[in-house]
DOKOL-186825 format. One record per residue (C-alpha): x negated, y, z; residue in one letter. Coordinates in nm, 4 decimals, m for minus. Layout:
// residues N
         px         py         pz   residu
          X          Y          Z        A
...
END
This chain:
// residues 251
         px         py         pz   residu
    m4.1669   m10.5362    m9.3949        X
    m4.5139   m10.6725    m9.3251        X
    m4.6767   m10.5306    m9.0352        X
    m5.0082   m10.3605    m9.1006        X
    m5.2797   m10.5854    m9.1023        X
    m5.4963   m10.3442    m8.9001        X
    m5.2813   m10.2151    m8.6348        X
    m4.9912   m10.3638    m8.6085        X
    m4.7611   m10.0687    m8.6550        X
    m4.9080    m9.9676    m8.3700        X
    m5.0343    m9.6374    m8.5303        X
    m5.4168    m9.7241    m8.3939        X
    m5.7060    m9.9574    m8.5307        X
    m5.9771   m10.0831    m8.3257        X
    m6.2906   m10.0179    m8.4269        X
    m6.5925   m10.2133    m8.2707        X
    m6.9527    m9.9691    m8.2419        X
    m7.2291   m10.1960    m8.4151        X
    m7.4808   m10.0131    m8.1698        X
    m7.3222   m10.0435    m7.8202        X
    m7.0835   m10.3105    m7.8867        X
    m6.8000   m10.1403    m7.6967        X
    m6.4729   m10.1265    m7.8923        X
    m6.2681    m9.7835    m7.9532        X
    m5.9788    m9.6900    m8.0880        X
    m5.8927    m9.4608    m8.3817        X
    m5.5781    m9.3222    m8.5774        X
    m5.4942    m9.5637    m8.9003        X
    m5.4697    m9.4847    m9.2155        X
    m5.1065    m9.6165    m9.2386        X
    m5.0088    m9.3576    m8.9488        X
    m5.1507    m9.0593    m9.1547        X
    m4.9563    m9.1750    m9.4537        X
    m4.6123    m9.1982    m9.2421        X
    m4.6943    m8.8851    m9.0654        X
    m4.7594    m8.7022    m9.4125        X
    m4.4887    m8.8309    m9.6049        X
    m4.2737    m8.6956    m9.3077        X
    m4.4171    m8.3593    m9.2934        X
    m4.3669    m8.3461    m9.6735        X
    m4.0150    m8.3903    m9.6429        X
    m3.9930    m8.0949    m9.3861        X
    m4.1634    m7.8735    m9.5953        X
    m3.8864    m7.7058    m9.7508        X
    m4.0303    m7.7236   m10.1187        X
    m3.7830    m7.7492   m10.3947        X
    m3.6782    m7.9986   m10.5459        X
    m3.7733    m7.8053   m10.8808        X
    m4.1243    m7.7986   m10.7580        X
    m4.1264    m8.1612   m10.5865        X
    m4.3145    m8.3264   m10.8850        X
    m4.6390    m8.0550   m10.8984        X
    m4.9912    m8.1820   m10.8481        X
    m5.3033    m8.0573   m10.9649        X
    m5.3618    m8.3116   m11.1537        X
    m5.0194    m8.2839   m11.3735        X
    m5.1130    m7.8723   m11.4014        X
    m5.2386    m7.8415   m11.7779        X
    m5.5185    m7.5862   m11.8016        X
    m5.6174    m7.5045   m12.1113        X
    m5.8289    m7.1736   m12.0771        X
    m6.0841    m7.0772   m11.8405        X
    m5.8662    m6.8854   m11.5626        X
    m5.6509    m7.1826   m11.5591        X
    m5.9388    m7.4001   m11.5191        X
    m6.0823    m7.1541   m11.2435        X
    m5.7631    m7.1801   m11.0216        X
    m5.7614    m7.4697   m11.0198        X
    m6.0876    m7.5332   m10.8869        X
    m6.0418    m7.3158   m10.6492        X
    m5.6814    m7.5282   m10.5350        X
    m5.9260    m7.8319   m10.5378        X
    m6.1682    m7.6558   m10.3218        X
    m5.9404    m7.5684   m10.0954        X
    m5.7643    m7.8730   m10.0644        X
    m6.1356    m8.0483   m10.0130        X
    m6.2458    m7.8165    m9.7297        X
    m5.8765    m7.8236    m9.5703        X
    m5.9028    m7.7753    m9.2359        X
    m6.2072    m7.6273    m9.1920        X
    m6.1148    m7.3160    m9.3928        X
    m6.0043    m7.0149    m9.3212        X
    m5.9484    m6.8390    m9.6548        X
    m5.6726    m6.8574    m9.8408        X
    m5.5213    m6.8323   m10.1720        X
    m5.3815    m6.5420   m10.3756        X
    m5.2261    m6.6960   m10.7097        X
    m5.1446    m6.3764   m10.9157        X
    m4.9787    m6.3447   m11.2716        X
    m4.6591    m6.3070   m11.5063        X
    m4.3844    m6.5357   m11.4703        X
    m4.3802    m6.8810   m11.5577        X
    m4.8219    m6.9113   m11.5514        X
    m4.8020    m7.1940   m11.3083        X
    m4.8245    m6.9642   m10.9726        X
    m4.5793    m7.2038   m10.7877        X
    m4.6776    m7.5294   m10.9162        X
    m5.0880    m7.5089   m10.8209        X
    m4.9310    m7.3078   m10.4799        X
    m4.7071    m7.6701   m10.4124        X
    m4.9506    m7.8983   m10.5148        X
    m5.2432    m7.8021   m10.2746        X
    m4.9290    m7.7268   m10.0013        X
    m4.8409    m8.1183   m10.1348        X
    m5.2010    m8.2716   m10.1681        X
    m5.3294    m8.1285    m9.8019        X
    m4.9856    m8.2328    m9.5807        X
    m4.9786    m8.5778    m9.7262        X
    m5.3725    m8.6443    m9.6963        X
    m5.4389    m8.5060    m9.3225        X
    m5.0706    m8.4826    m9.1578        X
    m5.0746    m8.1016    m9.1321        X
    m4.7524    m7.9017    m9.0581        X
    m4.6858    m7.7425    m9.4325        X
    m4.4036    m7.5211    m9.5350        X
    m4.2907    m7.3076    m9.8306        X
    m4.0624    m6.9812    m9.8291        X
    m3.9805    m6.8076   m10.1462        X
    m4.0318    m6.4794    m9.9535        X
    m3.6484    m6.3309   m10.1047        X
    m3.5244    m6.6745    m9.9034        X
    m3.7017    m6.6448    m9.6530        X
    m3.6143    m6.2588    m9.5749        X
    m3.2404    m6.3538    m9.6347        X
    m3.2470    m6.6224    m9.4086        X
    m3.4023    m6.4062    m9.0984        X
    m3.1823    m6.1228    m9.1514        X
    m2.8618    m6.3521    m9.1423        X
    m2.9190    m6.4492    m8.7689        X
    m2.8277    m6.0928    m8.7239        X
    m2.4677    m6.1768    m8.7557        X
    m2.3452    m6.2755    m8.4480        X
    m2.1287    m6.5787    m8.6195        X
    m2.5228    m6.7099    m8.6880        X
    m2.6455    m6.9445    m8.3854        X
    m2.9837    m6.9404    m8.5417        X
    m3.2115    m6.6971    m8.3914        X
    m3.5040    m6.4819    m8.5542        X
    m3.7151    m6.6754    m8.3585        X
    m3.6104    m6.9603    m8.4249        X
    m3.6869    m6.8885    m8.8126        X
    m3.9990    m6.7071    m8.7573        X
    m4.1455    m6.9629    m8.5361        X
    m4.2859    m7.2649    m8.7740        X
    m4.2927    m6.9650    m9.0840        X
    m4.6241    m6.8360    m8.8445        X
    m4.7401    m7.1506    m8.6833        X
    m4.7378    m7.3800    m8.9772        X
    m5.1062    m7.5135    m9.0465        X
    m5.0430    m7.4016    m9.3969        X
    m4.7692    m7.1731    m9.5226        X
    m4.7126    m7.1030    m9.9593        X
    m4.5402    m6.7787    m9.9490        X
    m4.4262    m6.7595   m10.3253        X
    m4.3583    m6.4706   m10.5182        X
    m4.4700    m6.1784   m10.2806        X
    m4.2992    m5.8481   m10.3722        X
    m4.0220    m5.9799   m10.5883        X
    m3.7879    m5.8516   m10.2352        X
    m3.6713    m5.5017   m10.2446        X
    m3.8501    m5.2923   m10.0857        X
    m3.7423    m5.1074    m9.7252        X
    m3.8552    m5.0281    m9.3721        X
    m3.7491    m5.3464    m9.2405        X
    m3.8642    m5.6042    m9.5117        X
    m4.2322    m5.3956    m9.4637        X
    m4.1909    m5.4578    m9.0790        X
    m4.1301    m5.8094    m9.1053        X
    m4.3619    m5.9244    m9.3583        X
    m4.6425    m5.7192    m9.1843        X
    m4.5351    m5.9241    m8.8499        X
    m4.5731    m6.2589    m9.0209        X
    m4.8834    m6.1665    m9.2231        X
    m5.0649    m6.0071    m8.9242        X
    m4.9453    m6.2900    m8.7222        X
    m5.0883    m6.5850    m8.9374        X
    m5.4022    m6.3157    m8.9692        X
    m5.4713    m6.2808    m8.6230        X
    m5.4126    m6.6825    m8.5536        X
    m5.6421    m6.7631    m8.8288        X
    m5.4024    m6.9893    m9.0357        X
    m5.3894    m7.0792    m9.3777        X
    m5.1858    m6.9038    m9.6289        X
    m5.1038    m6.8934    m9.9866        X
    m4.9344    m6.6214   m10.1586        X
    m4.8044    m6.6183   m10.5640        X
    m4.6606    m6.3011   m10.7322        X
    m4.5862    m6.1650   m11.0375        X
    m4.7381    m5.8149   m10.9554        X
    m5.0711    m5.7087   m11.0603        X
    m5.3181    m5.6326   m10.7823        X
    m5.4212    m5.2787   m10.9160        X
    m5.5176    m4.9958   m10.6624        X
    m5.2594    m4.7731   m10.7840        X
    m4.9495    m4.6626   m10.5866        X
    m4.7672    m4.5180   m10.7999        X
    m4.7442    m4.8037   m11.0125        X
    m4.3997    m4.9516   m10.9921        X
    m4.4757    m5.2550   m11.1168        X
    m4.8147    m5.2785   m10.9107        X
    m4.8722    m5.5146   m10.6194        X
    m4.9887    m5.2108   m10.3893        X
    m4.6465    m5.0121   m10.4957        X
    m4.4584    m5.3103   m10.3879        X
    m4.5687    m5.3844   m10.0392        X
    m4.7680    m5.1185    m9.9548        X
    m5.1355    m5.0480    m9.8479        X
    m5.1941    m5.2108    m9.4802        X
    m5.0155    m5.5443    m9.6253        X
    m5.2751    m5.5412    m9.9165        X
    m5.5487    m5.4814    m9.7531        X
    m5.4778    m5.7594    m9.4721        X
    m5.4126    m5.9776    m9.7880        X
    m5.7879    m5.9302    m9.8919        X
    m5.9481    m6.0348    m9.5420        X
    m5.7486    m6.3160    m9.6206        X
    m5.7473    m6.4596    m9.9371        X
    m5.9424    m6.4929   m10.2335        X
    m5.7291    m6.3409   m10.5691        X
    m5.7024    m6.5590   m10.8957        X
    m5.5594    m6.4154   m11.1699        X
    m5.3670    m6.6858   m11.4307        X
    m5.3491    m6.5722   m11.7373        X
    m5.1674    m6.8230   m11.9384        X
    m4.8017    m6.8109   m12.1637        X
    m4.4926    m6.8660   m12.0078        X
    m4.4459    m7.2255   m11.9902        X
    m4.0549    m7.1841   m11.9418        X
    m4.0461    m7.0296   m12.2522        X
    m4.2201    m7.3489   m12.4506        X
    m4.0190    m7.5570   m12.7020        X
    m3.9439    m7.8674   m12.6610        X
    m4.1819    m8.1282   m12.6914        X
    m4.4491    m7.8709   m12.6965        X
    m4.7681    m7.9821   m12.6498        X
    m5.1221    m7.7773   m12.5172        X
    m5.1999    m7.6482   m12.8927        X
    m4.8225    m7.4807   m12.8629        X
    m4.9275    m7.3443   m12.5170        X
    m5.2439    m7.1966   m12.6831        X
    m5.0607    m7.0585   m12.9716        X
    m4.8433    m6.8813   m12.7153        X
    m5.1060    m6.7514   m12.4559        X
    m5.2683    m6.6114   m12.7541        X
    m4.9497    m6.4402   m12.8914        X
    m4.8527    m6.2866   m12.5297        X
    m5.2816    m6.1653   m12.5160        X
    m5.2555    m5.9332   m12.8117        X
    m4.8867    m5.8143   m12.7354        X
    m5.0504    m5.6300   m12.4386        X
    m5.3551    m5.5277   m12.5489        X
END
């Protein structure tokens, strides 16, 4: 393989200031790519999911296009953001796939230490390294889940609900909160302030979570039909046909 012409594998470029005439050094592009295409492969995303980018998301309404202008944002202003994302919808709106491709788009284009939990996993995973067989410690999994640069948490509230699960998810959240890291959530539920709602985001994980969630992210609802459910060979009139049908089924 040919070395690269302007640092010789080397990982730095010299760089030669016009004004002073004194020569610097500074990280090459080649070294970013490496370092990206490394972190991508650590980032746990599926391989389902492996293929998303924005640009391959079809939008073909005006929520779709908002989220994903606000995934673009992001991505642009990544890392000198703070505020997250909250993708929320029914199944199979393309949640997950605008949730991997900004988690995609901002490891491989600055380096940054990505990863992506779907948050059943990820609470099955920590609560196995309570068996003693398990060498893996809590730590151990809880570690890069709240020091990641950016963490996709996908399909918040899906887990069944209990003392421990609230516990947990409170300790990452707060965690990533307090350390002012970016996160991105996706779920199903619908963010209505009602409690007794079964099927409500605030019934699911409970009042302090949601209202941590709102210092930090911004919500975007998809609205959108299920793209699992398309035929095949479907094309974005189909998907229009379909958004419409599920739009008057609940009004």
């Amino acid at each position: 393989m040919t070395p690269c012409p302007l640092c010789d594998d080397t990982g730095w470029r010299p760089i030669d200031e016009a004004s002073t005439g004194a020569r610097r050094v500074a990280r090459c592009d080649c070294w970013r790519e490496q370092v990206g295409q490394q972190r991508l492969a650590d980032a746990n995303i599926p391989k389902r999911y492996q293929h998303c980018t924005l640009d391959s998301f079809l939008a073909y309404n005006e929520s779709l296009d908002r989220a994903v202008a606000h995934a673009r944002r992001l991505v642009q202003a990544f890392p000198a953001v703070t505020v997250g994302l909250f993708f929320e919808g029914q199944p199979g709106v393309g949640k997950t796939h605008l949730a991997v491709a900004v988690l995609k788009e901002i490891v491989q284009q600055t380096g940054a230490r990505g990863l992506f939990y779907d948050t059943r996993d990820l609470l099955r995973i920590i609560r196995s390294t309570y068996d003693p067989s398990i060498r893996t410690t809590e730590l151990e999994i809880l570690r890069p889940v709240m020091t990641a640069d950016l963490l996709v948490l996908d399909d918040l509230g899906a887990e069944k609900t209990s003392e421990w699960v609230e516990e947990t998810m409170n300790l990452i959240v707060n965690t990533r909160y307090s350390e002012r890291r970016l996160t991105i959530f996706t779920s199903n539920y619908p963010d209505i302030p009602d409690d007794t709602e079964p099927n409500s985001l605030l019934f699911r994980i409970g009042d302090r979570m949601r209202s941590r969630l709102h210092e930090m992210c911004e919500f975007i609802v998809l609205d959108a039909a299920d793209y699992r459910e398309r035929p095949a060979n479907a094309g974005t009139d189909d998907l229009i046909a379909m958004w419409k049908l599920r739009r008057k089924a609940t009004l």
